[in-house]
SELO-575153 format. One record per residue (C-alpha): x, y, z. Coordinates in steps of 0.2 Angstrom, whole numbers, plus 2048, in hexadecimal, padded with zeros to 3 digits. Example, Ala and Ser with C-alpha at 12.3 -4.5 7.8 and 13.67 -1.06 7.14 Angstrom:
2
83E7EA827 8447FB824 
END
This chain:
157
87F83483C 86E82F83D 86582582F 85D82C821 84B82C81C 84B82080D 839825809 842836804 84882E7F6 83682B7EF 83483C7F3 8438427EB 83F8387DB 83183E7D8 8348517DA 84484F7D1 8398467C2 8298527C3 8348647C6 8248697D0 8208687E2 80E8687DF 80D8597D1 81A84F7DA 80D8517EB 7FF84C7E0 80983B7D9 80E8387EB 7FC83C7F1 8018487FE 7FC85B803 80A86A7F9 80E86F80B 81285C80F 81E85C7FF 82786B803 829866816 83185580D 83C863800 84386C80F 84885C817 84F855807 858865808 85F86481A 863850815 86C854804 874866808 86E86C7F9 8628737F7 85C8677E7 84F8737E0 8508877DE 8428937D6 8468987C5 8378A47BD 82689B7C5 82D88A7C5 83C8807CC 84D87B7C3 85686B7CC 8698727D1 87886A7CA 87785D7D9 8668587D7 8698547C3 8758497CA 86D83F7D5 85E8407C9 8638307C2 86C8267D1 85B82A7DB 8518237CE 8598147CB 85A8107E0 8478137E1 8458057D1 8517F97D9 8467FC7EB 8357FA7E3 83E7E97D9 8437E07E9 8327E47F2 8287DF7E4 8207CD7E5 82C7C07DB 81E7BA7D2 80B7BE7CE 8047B17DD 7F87A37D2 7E97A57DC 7E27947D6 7F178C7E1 7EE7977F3 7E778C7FF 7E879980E 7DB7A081C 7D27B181A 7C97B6826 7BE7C8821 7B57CF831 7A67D982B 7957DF82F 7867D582A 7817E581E 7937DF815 78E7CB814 77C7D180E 7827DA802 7927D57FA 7947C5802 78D7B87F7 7987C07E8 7A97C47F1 7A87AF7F6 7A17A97E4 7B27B57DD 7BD7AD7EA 7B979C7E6 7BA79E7D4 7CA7A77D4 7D479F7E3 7CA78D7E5 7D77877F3 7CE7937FF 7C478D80D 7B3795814 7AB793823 799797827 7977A8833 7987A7846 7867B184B 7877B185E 7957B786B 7A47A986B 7B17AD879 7BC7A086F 7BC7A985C 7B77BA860 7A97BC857 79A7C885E 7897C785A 7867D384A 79B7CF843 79D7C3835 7AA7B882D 7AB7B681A 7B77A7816 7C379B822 7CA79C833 7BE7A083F 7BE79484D 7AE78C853 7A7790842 79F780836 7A777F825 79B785819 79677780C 
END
């Protein structure tokens, strides 16, 4: 048997809570057509065939009202373990970004995005712009480095 597509699950959630392929497409961002492609292979997967046309809209069968519950509570318990353990306090990061932009970008939004960055995570280290070609940082003429970790570049004061 091969392995099953556990981003069906979300899929089957989702319909199973909306009754509609075209909301649960919307709440999923993805085409109709992409949603019923996902339907048929929930179908295929499950053997049942989960949601059946009733008048103009879609009843779940007795299968899908129950697993309706047990699905839900799998895609709670996923989202659970792969959110963070706690909110990061950004006033304790002391890590290295490095944002490759364009100069329009530093012109622009650069002065703000660093003021933000220091008032909101102070641990973070900024380095002044590398403006010619460096073989040893990658940098090229007309690319530019907002915050730390460009080698060869001088720390900004």
């Amino acid at each position: 048997m091969s392995k099953p597509d556990l981003n069906l699950l979300i899929t089957l959630d989702v319909l199973l809570a909306e009754g509609n392929v075209a909301r649960a497409a919307q709440r999923l961002r993805l085409s109709p057509s992409a949603m019923s492609r996902a339907l048929a292979r929930l179908r295929e997967t499950t053997g049942d065939p989960l949601l059946v046309r009733a008048g103009r809209g879609l009843v779940p069968t007795p299968r899908a009202l129950e697993l309706r519950e047990r699905v839900s509570q799998v895609v709670q318990d996923a989202e659970a373990v792969l959110r963070p353990a706690e909110t990061p306090n950004l006033r304790l990061l002391a890590r290295t970004f490095v944002l490759r932009t364009s100069d329009g970008f530093v012109e622009n939004f650069g002065p703000g995005l660093i003021a933000r960055v220091a008032e909101e995570a102070p641990g973070q280290q900024r380095q002044r712009p590398a403006a010619r070609w460096d073989r040893r940082s990658g940098n090229r003429r007309g690319q530019r480095y907002l915050g730390p970790g460009s080698p060869g570049a001088g720390a900004v004061q």
